[in-house]
DRENTORKOL-3810 file (N, C-alpha, C; in nm, 4 decimals):
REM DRENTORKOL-3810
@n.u->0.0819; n.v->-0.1202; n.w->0.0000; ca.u->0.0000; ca.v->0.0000; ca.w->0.0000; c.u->0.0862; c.v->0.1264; c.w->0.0000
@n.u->0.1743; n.v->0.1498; n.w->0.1027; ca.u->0.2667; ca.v->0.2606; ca.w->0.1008; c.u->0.3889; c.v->0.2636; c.w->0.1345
@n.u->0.4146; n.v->0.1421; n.w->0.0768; ca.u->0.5681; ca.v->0.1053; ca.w->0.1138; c.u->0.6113; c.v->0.1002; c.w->0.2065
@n.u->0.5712; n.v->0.1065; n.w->0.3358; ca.u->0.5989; ca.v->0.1461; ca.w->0.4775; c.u->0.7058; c.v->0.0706; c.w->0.5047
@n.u->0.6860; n.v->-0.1061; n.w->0.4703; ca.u->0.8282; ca.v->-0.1682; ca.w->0.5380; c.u->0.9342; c.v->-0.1895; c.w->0.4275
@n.u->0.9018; n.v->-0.1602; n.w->0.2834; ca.u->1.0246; ca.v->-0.1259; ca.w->0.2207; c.u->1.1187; c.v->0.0039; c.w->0.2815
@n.u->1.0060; n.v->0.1050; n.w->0.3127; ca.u->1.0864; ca.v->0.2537; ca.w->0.3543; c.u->1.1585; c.v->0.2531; c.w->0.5070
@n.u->1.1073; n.v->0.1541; n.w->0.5960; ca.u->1.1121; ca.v->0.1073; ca.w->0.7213; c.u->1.2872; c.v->0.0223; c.w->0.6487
@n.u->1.3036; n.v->-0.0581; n.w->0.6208; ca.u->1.4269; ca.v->-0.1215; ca.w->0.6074; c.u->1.4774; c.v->-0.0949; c.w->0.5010
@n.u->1.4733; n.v->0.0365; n.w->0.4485; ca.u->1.5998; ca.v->0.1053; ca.w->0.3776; c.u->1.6573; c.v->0.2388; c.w->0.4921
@n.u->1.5779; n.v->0.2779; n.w->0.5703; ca.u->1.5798; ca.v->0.3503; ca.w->0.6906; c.u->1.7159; c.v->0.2967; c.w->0.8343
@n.u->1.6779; n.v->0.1851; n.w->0.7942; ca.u->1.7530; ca.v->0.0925; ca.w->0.9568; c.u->1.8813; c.v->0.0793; c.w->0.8298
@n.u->1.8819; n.v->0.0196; n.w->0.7193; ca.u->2.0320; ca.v->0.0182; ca.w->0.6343; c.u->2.1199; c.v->0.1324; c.w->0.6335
@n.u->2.0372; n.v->0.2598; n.w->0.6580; ca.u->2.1296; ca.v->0.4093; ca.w->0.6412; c.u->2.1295; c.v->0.4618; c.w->0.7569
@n.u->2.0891; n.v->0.4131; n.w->0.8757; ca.u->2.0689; ca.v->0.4946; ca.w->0.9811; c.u->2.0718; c.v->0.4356; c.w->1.1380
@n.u->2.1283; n.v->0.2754; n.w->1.1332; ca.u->2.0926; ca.v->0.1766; ca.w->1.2380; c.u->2.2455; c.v->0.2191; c.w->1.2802
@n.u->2.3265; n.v->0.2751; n.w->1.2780; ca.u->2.4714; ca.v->0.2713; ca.w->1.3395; c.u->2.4933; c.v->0.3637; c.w->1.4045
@n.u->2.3871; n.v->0.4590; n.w->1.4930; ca.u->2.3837; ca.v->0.5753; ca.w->1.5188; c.u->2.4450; c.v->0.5513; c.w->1.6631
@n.u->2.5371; n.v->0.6221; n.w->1.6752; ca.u->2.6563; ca.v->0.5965; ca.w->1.8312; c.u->2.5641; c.v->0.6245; c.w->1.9645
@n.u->2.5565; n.v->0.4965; n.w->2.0139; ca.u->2.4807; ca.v->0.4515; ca.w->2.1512; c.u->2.4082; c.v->0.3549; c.w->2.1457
@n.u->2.3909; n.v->0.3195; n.w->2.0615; ca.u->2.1942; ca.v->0.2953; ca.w->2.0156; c.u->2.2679; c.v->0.1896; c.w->1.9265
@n.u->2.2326; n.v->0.0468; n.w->2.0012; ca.u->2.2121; ca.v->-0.0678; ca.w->1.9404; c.u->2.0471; c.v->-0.0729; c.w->1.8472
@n.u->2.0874; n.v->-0.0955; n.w->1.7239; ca.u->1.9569; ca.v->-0.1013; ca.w->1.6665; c.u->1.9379; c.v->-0.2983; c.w->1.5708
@n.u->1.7789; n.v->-0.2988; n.w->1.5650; ca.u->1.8152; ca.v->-0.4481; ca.w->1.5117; c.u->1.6999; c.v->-0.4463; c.w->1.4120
@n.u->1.6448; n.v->-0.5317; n.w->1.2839; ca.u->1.5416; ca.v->-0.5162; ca.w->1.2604; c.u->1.4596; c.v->-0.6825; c.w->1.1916
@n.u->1.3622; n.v->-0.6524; n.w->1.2052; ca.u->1.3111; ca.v->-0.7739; ca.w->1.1794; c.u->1.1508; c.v->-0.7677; c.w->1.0499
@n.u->1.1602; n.v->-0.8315; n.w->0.9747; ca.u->0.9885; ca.v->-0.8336; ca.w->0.9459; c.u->0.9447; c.v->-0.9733; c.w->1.0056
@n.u->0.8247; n.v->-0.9397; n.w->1.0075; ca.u->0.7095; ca.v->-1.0287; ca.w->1.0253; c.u->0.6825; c.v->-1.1231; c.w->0.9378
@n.u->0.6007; n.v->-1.2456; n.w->1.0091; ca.u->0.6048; ca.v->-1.3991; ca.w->0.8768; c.u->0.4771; c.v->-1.3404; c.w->0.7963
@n.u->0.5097; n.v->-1.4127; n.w->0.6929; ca.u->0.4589; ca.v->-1.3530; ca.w->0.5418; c.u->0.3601; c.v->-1.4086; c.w->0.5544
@n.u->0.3097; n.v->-1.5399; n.w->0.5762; ca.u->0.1928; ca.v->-1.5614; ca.w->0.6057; c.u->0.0216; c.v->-1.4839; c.w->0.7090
@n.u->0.0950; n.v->-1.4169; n.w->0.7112; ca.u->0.0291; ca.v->-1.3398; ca.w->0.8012; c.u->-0.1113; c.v->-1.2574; c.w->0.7100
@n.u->-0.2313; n.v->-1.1842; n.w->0.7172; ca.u->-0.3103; ca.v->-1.0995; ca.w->0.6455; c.u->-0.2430; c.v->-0.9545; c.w->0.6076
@n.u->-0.1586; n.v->-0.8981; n.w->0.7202; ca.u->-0.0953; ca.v->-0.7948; ca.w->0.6691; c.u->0.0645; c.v->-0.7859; c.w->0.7366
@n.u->0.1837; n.v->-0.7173; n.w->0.6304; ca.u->0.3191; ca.v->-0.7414; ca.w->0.6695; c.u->0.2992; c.v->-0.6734; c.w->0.7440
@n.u->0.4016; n.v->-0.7046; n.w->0.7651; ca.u->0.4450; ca.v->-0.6057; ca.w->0.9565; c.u->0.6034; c.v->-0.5901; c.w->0.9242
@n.u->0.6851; n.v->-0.4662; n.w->1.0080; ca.u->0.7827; ca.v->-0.4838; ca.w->1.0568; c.u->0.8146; c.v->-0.4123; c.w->1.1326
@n.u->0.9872; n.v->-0.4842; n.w->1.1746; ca.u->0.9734; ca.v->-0.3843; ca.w->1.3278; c.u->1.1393; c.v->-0.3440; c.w->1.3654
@n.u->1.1687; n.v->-0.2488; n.w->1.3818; ca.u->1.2899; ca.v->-0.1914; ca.w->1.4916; c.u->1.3065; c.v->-0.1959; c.w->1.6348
@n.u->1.4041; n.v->-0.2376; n.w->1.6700; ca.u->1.4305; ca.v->-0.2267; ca.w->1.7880; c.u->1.5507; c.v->-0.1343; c.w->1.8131
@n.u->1.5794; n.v->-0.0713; n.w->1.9525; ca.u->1.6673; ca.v->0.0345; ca.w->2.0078; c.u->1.6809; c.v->-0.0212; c.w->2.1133
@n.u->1.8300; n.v->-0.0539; n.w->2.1658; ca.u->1.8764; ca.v->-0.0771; ca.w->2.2844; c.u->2.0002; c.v->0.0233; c.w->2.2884
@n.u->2.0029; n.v->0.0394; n.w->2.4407; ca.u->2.1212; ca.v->0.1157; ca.w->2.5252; c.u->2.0971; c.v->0.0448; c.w->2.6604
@n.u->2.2162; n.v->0.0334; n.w->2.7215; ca.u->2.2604; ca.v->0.0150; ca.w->2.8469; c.u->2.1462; c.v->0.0495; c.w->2.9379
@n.u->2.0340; n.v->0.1358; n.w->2.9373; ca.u->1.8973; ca.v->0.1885; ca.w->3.0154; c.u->1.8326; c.v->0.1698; c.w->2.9463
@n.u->1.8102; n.v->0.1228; n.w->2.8674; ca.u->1.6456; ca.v->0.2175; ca.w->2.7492; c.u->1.6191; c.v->0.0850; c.w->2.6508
@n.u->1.5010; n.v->0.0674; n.w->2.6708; ca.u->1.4821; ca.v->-0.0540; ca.w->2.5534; c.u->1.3869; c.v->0.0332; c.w->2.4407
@n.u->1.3548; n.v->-0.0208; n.w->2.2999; ca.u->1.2776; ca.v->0.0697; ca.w->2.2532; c.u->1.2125; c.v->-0.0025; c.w->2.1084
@n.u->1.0931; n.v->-0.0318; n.w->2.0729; ca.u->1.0619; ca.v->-0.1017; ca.w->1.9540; c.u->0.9427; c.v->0.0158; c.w->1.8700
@n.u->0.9779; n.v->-0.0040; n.w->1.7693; ca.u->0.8959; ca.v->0.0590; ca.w->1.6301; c.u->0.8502; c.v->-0.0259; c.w->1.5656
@n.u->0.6782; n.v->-0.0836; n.w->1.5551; ca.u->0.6431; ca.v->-0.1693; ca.w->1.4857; c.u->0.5839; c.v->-0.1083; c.w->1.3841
@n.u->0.5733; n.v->-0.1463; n.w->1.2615; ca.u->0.4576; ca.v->-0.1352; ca.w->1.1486; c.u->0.3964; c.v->-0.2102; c.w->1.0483
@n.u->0.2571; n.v->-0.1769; n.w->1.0006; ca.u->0.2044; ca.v->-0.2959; ca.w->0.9332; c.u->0.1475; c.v->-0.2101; c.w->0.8306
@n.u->0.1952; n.v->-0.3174; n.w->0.6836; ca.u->0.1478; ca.v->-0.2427; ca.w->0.6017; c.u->0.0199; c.v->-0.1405; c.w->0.5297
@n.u->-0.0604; n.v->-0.1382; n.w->0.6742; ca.u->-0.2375; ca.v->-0.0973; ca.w->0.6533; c.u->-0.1883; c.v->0.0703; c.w->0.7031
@n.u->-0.0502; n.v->0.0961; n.w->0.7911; ca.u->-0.0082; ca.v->0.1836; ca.w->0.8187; c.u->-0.0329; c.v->0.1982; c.w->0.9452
@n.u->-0.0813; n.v->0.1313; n.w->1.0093; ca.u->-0.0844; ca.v->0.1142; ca.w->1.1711; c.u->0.0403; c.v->0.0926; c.w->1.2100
@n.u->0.0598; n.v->0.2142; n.w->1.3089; ca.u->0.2408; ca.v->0.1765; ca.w->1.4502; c.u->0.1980; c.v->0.1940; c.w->1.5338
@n.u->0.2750; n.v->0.1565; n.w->1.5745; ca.u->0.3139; ca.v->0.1211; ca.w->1.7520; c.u->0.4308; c.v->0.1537; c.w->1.7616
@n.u->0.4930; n.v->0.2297; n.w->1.8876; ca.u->0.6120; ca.v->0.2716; ca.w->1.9601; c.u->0.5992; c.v->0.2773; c.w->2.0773
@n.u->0.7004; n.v->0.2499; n.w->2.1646; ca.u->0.7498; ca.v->0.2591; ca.w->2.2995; c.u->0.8878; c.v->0.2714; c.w->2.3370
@n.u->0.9274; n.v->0.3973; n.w->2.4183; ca.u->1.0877; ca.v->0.3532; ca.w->2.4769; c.u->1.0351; c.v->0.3387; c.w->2.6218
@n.u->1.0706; n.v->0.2112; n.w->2.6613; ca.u->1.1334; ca.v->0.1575; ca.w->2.8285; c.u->1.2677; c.v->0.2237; c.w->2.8606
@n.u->1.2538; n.v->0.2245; n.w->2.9720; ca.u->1.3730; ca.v->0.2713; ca.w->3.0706; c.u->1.3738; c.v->0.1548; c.w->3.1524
@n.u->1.5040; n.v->0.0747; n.w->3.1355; ca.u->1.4657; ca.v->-0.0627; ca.w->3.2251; c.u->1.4908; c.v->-0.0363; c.w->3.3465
@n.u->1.5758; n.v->-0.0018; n.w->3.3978; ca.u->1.5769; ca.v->0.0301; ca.w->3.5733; c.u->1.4273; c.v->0.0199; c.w->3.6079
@n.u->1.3543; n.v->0.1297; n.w->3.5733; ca.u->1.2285; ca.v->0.1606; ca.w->3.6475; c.u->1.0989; c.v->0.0889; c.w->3.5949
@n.u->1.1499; n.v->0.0368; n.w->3.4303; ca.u->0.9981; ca.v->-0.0078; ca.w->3.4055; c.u->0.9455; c.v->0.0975; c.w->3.3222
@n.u->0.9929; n.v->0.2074; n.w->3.3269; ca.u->0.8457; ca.v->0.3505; ca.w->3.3066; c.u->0.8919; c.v->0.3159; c.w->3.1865
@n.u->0.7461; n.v->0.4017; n.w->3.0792; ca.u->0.7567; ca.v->0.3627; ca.w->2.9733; c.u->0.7292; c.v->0.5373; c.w->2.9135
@n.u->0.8447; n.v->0.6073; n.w->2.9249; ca.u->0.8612; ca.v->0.7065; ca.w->2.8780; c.u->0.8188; c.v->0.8102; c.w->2.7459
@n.u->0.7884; n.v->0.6982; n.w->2.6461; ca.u->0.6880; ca.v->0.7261; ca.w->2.5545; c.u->0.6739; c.v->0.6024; c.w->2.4753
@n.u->0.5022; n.v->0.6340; n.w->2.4584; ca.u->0.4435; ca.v->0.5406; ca.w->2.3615; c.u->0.3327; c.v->0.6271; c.w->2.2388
@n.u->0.3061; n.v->0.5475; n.w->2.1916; ca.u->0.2556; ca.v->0.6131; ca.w->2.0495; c.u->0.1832; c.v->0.4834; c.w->1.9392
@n.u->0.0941; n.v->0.5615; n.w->1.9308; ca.u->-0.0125; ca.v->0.4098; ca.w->1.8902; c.u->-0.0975; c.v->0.4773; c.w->1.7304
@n.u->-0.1425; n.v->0.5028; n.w->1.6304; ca.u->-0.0843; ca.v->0.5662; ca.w->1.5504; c.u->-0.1604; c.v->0.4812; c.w->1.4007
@n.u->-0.2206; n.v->0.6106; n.w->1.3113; ca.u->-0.1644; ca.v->0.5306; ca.w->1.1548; c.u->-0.1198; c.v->0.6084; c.w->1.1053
@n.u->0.0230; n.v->0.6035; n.w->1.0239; ca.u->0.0685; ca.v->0.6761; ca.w->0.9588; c.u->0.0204; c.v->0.6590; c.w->0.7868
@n.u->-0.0178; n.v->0.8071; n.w->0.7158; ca.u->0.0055; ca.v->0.8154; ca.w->0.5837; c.u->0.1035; c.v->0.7894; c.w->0.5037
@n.u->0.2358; n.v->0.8141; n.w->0.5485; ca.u->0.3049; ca.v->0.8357; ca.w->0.4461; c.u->0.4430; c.v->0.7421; c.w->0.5030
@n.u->0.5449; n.v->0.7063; n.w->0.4419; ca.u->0.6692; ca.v->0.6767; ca.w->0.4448; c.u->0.7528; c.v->0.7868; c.w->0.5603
@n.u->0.7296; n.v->0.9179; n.w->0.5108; ca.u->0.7823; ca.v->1.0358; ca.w->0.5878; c.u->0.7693; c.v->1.0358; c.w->0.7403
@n.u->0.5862; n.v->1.0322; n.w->0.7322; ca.u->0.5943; ca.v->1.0296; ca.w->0.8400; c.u->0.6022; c.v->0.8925; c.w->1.0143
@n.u->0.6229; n.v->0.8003; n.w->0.8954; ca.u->0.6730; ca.v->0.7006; ca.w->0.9638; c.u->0.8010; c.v->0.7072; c.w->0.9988
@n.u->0.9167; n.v->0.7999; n.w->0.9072; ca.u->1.0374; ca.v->0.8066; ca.w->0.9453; c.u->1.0661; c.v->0.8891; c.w->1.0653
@n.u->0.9374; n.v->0.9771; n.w->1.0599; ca.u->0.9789; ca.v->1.0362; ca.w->1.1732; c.u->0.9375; c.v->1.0447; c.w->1.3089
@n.u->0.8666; n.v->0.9530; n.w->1.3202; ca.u->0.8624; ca.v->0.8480; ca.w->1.4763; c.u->0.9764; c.v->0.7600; c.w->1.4838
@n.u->1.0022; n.v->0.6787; n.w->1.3840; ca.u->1.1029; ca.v->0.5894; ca.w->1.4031; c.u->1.1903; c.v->0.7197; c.w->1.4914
@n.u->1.2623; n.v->0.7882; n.w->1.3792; ca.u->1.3846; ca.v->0.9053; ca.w->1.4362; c.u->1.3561; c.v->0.9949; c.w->1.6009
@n.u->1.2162; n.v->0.9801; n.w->1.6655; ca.u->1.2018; ca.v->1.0495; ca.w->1.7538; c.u->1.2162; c.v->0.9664; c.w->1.8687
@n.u->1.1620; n.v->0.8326; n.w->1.8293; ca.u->1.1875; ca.v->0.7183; ca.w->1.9625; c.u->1.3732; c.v->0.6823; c.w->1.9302
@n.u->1.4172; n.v->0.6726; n.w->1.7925; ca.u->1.5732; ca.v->0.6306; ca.w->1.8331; c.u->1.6196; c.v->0.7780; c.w->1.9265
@n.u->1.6000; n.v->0.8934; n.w->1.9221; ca.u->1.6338; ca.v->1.0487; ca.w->2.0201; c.u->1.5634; c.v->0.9975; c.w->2.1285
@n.u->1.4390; n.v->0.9608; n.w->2.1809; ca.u->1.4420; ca.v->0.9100; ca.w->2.3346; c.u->1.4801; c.v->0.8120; c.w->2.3499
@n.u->1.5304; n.v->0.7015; n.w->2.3444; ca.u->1.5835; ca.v->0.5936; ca.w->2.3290; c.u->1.7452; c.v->0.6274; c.w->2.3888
@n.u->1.8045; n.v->0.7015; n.w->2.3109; ca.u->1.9230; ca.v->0.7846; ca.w->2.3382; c.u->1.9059; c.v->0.9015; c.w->2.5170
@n.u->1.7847; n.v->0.9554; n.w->2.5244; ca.u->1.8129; ca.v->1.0385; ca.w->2.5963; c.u->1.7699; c.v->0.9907; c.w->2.7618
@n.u->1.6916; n.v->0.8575; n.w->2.7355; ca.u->1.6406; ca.v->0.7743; ca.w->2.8338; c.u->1.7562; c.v->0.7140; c.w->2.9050
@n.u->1.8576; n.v->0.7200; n.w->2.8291; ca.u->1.9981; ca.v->0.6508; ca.w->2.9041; c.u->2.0628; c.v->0.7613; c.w->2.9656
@n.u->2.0124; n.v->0.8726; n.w->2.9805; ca.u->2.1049; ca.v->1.0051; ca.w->3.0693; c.u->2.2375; c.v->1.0850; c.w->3.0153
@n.u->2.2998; n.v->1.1225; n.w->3.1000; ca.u->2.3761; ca.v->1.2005; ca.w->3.0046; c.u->2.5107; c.v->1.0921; c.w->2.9333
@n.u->2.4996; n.v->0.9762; n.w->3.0314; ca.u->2.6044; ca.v->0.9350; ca.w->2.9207; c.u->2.4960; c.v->0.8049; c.w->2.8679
@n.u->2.5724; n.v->0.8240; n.w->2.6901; ca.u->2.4846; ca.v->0.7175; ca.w->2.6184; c.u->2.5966; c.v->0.6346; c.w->2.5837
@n.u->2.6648; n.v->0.5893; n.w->2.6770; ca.u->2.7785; ca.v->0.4954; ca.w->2.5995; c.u->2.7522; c.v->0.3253; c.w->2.6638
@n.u->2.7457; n.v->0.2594; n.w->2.6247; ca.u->2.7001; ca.v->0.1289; ca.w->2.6002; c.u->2.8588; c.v->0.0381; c.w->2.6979
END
């Protein structure tokens, strides 16, 4: 429909090496009614996943594991490619800032 997880994993190929921020990515089994895929963000504090399915429905959350809290979430259909990139890019920035001032792994 809108390319979401083609644009989703050409996104994590140019942009998953960002210093702190373990990133990983996965799609969803094909058998399924609609694709899915998904990012993950780890740091030393902060866990963090970006799901999407090709109908344009996401889901986001960054954890802070010490405490549990779930610092932001975001539940969501996105229109466009764009603006899917730019949740992905706002949870990998809390993801990063959930680990404090130092983000070093």
């Amino acid at each position: 429909m809108l390319n979401l997880i083609e644009s989703m994993a050409r996104w994590f190929d140019e942009n998953s090496s960002a210093e702190g921020v373990r990133a990983s990515y996965r799609e969803g089994p094909v058998d399924r009614p609609k694709r899915s895929a998904q990012i993950g963000f780890e740091t030393a504090a902060s866990l963090a996943s970006v799901a999407v399915w090709e109908s344009g429905e996401l889901e986001a959350e960054v954890l802070v594991v010490e405490s549990l809290e779930r610092v932001l979430v975001i539940s969501m259909v996105v229109s466009t490619p764009a603006s899917m990139i730019q949740i992905i890019e706002r949870v990998m920035e809390a993801t990063r800032a959930a680990s404090g001032p130092s983000n070093e792994n």
